[in-house]
C-alpha positions as CSV (number, residue, x, y, z in Angstrom):
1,X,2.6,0.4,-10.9
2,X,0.4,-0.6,-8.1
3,X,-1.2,1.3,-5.5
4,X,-2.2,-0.3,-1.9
5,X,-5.3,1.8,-0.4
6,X,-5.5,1.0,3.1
7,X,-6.2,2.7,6.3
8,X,-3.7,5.0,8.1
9,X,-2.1,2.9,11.0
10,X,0.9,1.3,12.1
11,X,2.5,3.7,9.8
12,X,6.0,2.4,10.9
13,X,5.7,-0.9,10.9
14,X,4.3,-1.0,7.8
15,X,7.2,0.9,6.2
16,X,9.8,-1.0,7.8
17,X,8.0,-4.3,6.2
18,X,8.2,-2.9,3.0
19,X,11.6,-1.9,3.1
20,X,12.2,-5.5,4.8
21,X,11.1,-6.9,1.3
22,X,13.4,-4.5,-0.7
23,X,10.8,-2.4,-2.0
24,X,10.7,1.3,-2.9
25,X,7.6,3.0,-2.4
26,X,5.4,6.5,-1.6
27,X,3.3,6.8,1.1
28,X,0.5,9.4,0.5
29,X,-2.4,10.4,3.4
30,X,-5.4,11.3,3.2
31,X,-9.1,10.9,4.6
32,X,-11.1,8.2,3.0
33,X,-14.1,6.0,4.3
34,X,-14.6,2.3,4.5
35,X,-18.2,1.1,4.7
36,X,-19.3,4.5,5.9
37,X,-17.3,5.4,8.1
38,X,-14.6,8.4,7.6
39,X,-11.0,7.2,8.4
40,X,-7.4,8.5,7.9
41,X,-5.8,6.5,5.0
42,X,-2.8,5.4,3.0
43,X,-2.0,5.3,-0.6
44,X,1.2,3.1,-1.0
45,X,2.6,3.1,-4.3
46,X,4.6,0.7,-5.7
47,X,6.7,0.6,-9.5
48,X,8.7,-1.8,-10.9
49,X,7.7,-5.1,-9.4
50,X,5.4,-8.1,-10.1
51,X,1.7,-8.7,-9.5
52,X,3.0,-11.6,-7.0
53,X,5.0,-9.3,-5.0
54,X,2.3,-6.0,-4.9
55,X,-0.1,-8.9,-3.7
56,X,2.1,-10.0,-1.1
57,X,3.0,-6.4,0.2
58,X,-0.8,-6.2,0.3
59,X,-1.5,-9.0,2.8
60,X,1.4,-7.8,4.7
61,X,-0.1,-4.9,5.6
62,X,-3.7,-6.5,5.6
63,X,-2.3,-8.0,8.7
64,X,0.2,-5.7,10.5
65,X,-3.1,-3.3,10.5
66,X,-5.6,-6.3,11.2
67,X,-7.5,-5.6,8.6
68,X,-10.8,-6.7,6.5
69,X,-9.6,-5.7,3.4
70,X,-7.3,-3.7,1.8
71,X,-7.4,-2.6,-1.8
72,X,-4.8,-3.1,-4.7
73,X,-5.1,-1.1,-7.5
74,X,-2.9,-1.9,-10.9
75,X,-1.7,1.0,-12.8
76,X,-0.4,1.0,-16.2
77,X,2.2,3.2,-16.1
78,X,5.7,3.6,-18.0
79,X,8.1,4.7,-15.7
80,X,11.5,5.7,-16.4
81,X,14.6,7.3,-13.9
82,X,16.1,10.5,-15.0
């Protein structure tokens, strides 16, 4: 699984551009800081894809928010539907 931490905007957009690339995904907010300073955030997860693709989702939103940086976290999980 991997897990996209980046800041809270464009909220929309940014789920429309991951449904665009046929991903599913949770979005979970919170408040987190980034260089000091407190901001609304996003964890985006996403399960059953490839390193290449979580990488590209992540640069996607990198610039649909005009970010710095956003951070990709991989997860080793086992996931299985029920």
């Amino acid at each position: 699984m991997y897990r996209i931490l980046t800041e809270s905007k464009n909220l929309d957009l940014v789920k429309a551009s991951l449904a665009e690339l046929g991903f599913n995904y949770t979005v979970y907010r919170g408040d987190g800081s980034w260089k000091g300073q407190e901001e609304h955030s996003l964890a985006i997860e996403l399960d059953n894809i490839t390193k290449k693709r979580a990488r590209k989702a992540a640069r996607l939103i990198k610039r649909v928010n005009r970010q710095e940086k956003v951070l990709l976290q991989e997860i080793p999980v086992k996931s299985e539907f029920i």
